[in-house]
C-alpha positions in Angstrom: 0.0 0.0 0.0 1.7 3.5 -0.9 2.2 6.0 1.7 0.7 9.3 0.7 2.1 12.3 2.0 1.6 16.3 1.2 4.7 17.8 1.3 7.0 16.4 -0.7 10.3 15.0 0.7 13.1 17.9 -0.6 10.3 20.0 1.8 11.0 17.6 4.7 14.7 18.1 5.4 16.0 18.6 8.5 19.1 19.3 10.0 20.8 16.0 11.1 21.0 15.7 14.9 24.8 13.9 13.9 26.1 17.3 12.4 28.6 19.0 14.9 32.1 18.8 16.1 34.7 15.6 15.3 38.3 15.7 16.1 40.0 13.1 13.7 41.5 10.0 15.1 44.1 8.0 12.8 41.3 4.8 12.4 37.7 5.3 10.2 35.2 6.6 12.9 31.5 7.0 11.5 30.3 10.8 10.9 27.2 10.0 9.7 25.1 6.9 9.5 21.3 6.3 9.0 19.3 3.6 7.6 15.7 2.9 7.6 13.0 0.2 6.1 11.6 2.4 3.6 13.2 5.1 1.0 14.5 8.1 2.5 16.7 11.0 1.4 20.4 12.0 2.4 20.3 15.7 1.1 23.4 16.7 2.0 26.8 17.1 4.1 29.0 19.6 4.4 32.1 19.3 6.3 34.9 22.1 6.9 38.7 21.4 6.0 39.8 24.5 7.2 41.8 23.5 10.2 44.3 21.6 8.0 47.4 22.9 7.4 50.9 21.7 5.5 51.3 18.2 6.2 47.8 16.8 7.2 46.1 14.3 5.4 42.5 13.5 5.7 40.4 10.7 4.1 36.5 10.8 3.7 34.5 8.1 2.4 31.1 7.6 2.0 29.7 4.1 1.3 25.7 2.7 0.9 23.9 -0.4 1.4 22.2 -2.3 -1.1 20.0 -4.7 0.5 19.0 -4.9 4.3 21.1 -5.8 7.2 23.9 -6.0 4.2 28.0 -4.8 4.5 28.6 -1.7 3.1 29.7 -1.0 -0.5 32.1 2.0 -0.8 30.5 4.6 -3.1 33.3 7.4 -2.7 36.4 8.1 -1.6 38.8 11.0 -1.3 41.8 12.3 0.1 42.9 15.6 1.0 46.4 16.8 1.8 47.9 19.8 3.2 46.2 23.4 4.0 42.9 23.4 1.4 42.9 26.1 -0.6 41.2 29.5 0.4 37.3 29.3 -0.4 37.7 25.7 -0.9 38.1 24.6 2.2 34.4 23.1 2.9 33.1 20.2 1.0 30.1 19.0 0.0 28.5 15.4 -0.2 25.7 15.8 -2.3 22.2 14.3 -2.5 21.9 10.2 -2.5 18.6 8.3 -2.8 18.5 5.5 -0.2 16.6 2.5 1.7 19.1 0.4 3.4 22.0 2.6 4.7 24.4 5.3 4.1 27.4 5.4 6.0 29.9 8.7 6.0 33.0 8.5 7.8 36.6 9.9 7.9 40.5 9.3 8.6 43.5 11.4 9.4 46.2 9.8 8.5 49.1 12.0 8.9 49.1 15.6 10.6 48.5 16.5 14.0 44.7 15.4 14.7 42.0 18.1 13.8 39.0 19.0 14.6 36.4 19.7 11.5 32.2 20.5 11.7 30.3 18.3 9.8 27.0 19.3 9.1 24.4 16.9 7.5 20.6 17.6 6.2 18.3 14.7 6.1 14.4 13.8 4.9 13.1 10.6 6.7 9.6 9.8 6.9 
């Protein structure tokens, strides 16, 4: 039976209650992770690179179930290194349809550990 609503989902986003502060540790820890038993809508992430300077890398990846209760499939992955560049220093993780899971986390690997805010924007039923 569909599931009628009257405002559409890209009307329903909210603010992740995960968005804030994460100081980097050298092993993946999990930024953002949801999953539900119905389509939903990651609508975006934004986090902010602007505490690295010359010397620190940091790895984000971002990876999305396909079936329930299912392991992760890795669906991006970059690396930044060094101090970003000036106005390019927040990122974006844009929109990305989903039932079973999405799953954002980061690394630093080399640097002293930073602290970056993450902020996320969600539409769940």
């Amino acid at each position: 039976m569909a599931v009628m609503f009257g405002v559409s989902a890209n009307l329903r986003i909210r603010r992740s209650a995960q968005s804030g502060n994460y100081t980097m540790t050298a092993a993946w820890q999990s930024i953002y992770s949801n999953s539900q038993n119905y389509a939903w809508f990651f609508a975006a992430g934004e986090i902010d690179l602007s505490n690295m300077v010359a010397g620190d890398d940091v790895a984000i990846r971002i990876s999305k179930r396909n079936i329930a209760s299912g392991a992760y499939i890795l669906k991006d992955y970059i690396l930044f290194e060094d101090a970003q560049p000036t106005n390019q220093q927040k990122i974006t993780i844009g929109p990305i349809m989903d039932t079973f899971g999405v799953l954002v986390e980061m690394q630093q690997t080399v640097g002293a550990l930073i602290t970056c805010y993450c902020e996320f924007f969600d539409a769940v039923r």
